[in-house]
C-alpha positions, 0 to 999 in steps of 0.5 A: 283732848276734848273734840273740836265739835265740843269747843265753843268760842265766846266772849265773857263781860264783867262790868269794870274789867276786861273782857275774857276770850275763851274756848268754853269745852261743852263736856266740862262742869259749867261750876268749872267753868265759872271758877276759871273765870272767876280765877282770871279776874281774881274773884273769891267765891266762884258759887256765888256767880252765874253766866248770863246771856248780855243781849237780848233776852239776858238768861241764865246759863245752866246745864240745861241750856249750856248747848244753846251757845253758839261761837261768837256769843258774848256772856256776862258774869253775873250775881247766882240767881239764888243769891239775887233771889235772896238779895231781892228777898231782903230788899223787898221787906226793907223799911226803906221805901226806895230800896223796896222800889228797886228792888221791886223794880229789878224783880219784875226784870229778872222774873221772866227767867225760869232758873232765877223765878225758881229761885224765888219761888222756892223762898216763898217770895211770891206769897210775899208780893201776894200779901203787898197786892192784899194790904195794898199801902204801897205808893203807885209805883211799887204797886205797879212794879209789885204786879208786874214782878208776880205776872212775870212770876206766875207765867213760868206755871211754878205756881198754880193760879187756883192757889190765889185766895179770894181777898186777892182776886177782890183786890185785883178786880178792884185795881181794875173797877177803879175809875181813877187810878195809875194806868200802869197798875190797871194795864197789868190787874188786866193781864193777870185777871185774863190768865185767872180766867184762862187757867180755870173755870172756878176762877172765871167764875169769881172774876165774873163776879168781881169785874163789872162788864160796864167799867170793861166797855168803858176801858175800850173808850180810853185813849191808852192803847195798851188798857184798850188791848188788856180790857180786850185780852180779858173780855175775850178770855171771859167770851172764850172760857165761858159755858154755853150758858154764860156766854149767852149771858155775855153775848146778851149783855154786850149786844145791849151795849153795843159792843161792835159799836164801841169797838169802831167808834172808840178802836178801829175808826179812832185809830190810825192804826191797830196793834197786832196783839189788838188785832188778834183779840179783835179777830179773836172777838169776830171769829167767836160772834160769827160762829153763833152761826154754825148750828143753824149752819149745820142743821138742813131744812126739815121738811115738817117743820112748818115754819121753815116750810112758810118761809120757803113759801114765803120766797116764792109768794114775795116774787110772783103774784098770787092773788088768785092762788086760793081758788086754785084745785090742789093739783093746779096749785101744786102745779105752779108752786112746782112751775115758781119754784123752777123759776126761783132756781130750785133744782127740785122744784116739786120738793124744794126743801130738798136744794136746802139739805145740805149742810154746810150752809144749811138753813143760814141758805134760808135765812139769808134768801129770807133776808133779802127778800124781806128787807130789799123786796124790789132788787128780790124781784127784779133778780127773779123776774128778769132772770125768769124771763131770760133764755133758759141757757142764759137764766141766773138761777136765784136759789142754787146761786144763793146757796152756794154764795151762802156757802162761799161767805161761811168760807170767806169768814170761817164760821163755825172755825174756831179761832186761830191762837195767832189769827189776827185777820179781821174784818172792820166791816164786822163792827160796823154792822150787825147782821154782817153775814145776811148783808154781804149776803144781800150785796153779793147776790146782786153782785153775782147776776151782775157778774153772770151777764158779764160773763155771758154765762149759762148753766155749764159756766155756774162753777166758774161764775162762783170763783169770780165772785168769790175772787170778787169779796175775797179781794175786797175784804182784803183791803179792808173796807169800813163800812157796807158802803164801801164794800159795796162800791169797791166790790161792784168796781171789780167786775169781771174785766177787772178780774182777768187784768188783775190775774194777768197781772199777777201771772205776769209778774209771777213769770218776772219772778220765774228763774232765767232757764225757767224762763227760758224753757217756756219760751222754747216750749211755746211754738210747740204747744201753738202748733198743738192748739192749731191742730186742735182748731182744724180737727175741730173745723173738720168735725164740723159745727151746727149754726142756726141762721138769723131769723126775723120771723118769730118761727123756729129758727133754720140751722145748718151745718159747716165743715172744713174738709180733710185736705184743709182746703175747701168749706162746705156747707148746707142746711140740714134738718132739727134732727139730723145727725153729722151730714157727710161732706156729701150731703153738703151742697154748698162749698168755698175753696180756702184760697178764696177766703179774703177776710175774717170779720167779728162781732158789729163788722159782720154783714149780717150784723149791720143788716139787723143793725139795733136789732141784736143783743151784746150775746148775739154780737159776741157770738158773730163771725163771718168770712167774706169770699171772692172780691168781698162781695159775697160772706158766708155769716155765723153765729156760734151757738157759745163763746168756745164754739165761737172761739174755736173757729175763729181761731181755726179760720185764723189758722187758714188765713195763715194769721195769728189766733187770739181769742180768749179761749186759746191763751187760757189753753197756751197758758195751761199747756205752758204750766203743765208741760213745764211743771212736768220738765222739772220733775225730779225724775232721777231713778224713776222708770218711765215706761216707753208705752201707755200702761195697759187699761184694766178689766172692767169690774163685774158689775157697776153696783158702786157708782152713784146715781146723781139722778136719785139725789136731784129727785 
């Protein structure tokens, strides 16, 4: 008695009879069960069948295979594929034209399955369509059916491609050169020609040879989407399998030929749409070119060489002016290459070659500064110049910018990545432009010191100006921009407001997606972590803070300094000297009882703003605070040294005045509070022990001998 596991129901068709409902037992002999089958329609010779899948993808059922079927499939009983092998055997050499054709036909239908292809192969047959391909008498159709039946064939890897002989490979080659001939025969010579070169270097070779580059190009400018994908299969194939040599060779050949060109024109710009297999090879084609990059990506600036040396040179000489630099002693001279270089935004300015050592990026870092600098020498000056003339704190430096960005656009189109088997994601910005990588570059580096000022950013804020903008291309490129126009419009319309309402967004509709208990629990845990964050603003407030008072005179600013007292209940305040440490709250003369505290007022609403009315930059009123006391006649006015500090007393006299906090600052921190918390709630923690106190902190080593010294490398 077989086990239930073992017993699969299906249905098994037969054209012009009923069909049969078994329960096939996996355990018994498929040539057993093919005779009870047999038996049930009362048919003679049960080896001459063979069961079949009846939709989809029809395979032959084998012993192999049997374990695949599922309840509910429907088979059909159908010719053994040794018999339709020998029956599509004998029909192919008829001397009757039609029945050669369907029997041609069916081959290149029953070809893709292995058991049936075995079959075939094992007769010889594939010779047989080799030698109609090789005498080709054959009319269009039977040539195109012929073709198709040996590709199907042949991609079962039975039959090793190195076997073919040359008058065949010429043959193919020639179905391909033909200027006029059936699209159906060219569409699969492509095909076949593409897995000649793909199995072997010798066949590259004689396909090399035999297919003129010119007669491919001018197969990418036909109106027949499948020839221009199988012309572009095949010239990957060649770009791909190629040598060192040789693919220099190709590249050379369609750089002269403008091949990107022809690509937009013919391809990308002409179509509403691209293929997803056309889209592979026109990723495939992208990847291959830009990673012509990667040596000069992996190669750090040698500091003898001397013509890397006079393009760094040249960096410098190209922002400032140097008229009189040759009159100069080598000291002095070494002295303001060293100042000009700290201007350009070289972290080693008496050695800049040292900024350049790392690789990735390289000296691409250099090539792509050069670039902007030769070919947009206004906008090159303007970033240095303005950037050179700002607050130290405040400077976009152009050097360590660019090197990083260079960095970030390498990632953004995987140089030096080898192409995906299933990649498809290309960009149609690529085929619009040649030097794609030192424009966006040129583009983006103006884009990045636009996005500094928006940002207010100083030095600390450098890493988190190189995620916007990256944020900034990445989300650009993604909507797939046709021309460097485009890219530079869109990209430069995402500013950094942008970005926040976008992340916002996003946040918001993922907590939309969120389950209703996740949902649930974020809005229990929120009063919770508030109360935190206001704790945090007090303590801070009670730490006290340093502010420099407004000065219209061009002498050094005074400063003083602010606290809240421990109770919460009094600030006070009093000037203090450049180098004084924290004062106590003794020495503080000056002080404002809370409850007198009216208002809380920002930005061009402060009194100290409207007294220097036209005077004040967008930093100074971003940074600006005061608190007006008694009867709103008297206001105590800040400007905090950076937007944190202005976001934390904001928030904590906010937190006095018993009103809600809202600076940025705070729903940053609530949303990763809220994150982490209930990342941490959801931990699957069954049978984890969690100990009750903080686990002790270990000994210090006995020396320090393995820490690095950071201070070395920017030596």
């Amino acid at each position: 008695m077989p086990q239930q596991k073992d017993i699969v129901k299906i249905a098994i068709q037969m054209p012009g009879a009923y069909p049969q409902l078994i329960q096939l037992d996996q355990k018994k002999p498929l040539s057993a069960v093919i005779k009870e089958v047999c038996d049930g329609w009362n048919l003679p010779g049960p080896d001459n069948y063979s069961l079949q899948y009846a939709d989809g993808v029809q395979t032959y059922i084998t012993e192999s295979n049997r374990l695949d079927i599922k309840n509910g499939c429907i088979l059909r009983l159908t010719k053994a594929p040794g018999r339709c092998a020998e029956d599509l055997y004998k029909g192919i050499q008829s001397s009757d034209s039609d029945v050669r054709c369907d029997s041609l036909k069916q081959l290149a239908c029953v070809s893709t399955d292995v058991t049936f292809a075995q079959e075939f192969i094992s007769r010889n047959g594939h010779s047989l369509l080799v030698k109609i391909v090789e005498d080709a008498h054959e009319a269009p159709l039977i040539m195109a059916h012929t073709l198709t039946g040996f590709m199907e064939l042949m991609d079962h890897g039975i039959v090793s491609w190195e076997n073919l002989s040359a008058v065949f490979i010429k043959k193919i080659a020639s179905f391909v050169n033909a200027t006029v001939l059936d699209a159906s025969i060219q569409q699969v010579s492509l095909a076949i020609l593409e897995s000649m070169v793909l199995s072997s270097s010798s066949l590259f070779q004689q396909v090399k040879q035999e297919v003129t580059l010119e007669r491919l190009l001018s197969q990418l400018q036909v109106t027949n989407q499948q020839i221009q994908t199988k012309a572009m299969a095949l010239l990957m194939a060649l770009l791909q399998t190629a040598g060192h040599a040789d693919r220099q060779e190709l590249f050379v050949f369609l750089g002269k030929k403008n091949l990107r060109q022809y690509i937009y024109k013919n391809i990308i710009h002409s179509s509403a749409s691209v293929g997803d297999e056309m889209a592979h090879y026109l990723y495939v084609l992208q990847s291959v070119t830009l990673n012509h990059l990667e040596p000069r990506m992996r190669m750090p600036l040698d500091s003898y060489n001397q013509d890397q040396r006079e393009i760094l040179h040249g960096l410098r000489q190209a922002a400032f002016e140097t008229e009189s630099e040759n009159s100069l002693s080598h000291e002095q001279r070494r002295s303001l290459c060293a100042k000009e270089f700290k201007k350009l935004g070289f972290s080693n300015n008496s050695n800049p070659g040292q900024d350049l050592l790392r690789a990735p990026p390289g000296l691409l870092a250099l090539d792509t500064m050069a670039h902007f600098a030769s070919c947009y020498p206004d906008a090159y000056s303007r970033f240095v110049l303005e950037n050179s003339s700002r607050e130290d704190k405040h400077e976009c430096p152009f050097a360590r910018s660019s090197i990083q960005l260079t960095l970030i656009l390498c990632e953004i189109l995987s140089i030096g990545e080898p192409p995906s088997e299933t990649g498809s994601d290309y960009h149609p910005i690529f085929f619009a432009q040649d030097q794609l990588l030192d424009e966006l570059f040129c583009i983006c580096i103006q884009l990045l010191n636009k996005t500094w000022k928006e940002m207010r950013a100083t030095q600390e804020d450098f890493d988190k100006v190189m995620q916007v903008v990256r944020e900034q291309i990445t989300r650009t490129l993604s909507s797939k921009p046709t021309s460097l126009e485009l890219f530079k419009n869109k990209v430069n319309a995402l500013n950094y407001s942008e970005i926040i309402k976008l992340r916002q967004t996003e946040r918001l509709h993922q907590e939309e997606t969120l389950a209703p208990p996740v949902l649930e629990l974020k809005e229990r845990l929120r009063p919770e972590l508030l109360e935190l964050i206001r704790q945090q603003r007090l303590n801070r407030l009670c730490q006290g803070t340093l502010f420099r008072k407004i000065s219209s005179r061009r002498r050094q600013d005074k400063l003083w300094h602010c606290r809240l007292s421990p109770n919460h209940k009094v600030l006070h305040f009093g000037d203090v000297e450049e180098d004084t440490e924290t004062p106590t709250i003794e020495s503080l003369q000056e002080k404002i009882p809370v409850a007198d505290i009216k208002a809380l007022l920002t930005g061009k609403d402060c009194p100290h703003m409207k007294e220097h009315k036209g005077k004040q930059t967008k930093e100074v009123l971003a940074l600006a605070f005061s608190v007006t006391y008694d009867v709103e006649e008297y206001s105590l006015n800040f400007i905090a040294s950076s937007r944190t500090d202005f976001c934390l007393w904001t928030d904590g006299l906010s937190v006095l005045l018993g009103r809600d906090m809202s600076s940025e600052c705070m729903r940053s921190e609530l949303e990763t509070l809220l994150s982490m918390e209930i990342k941490l709630r959801l931990l699957d923690l069954e049978n984890v022990p969690i100990p009750d106190s903080a686990p002790p902190v270990p000994k210090p080593p006995s020396n320090f001998n393995f820490c690095y010294d950071f201070s070395q490398a920017e030596q």
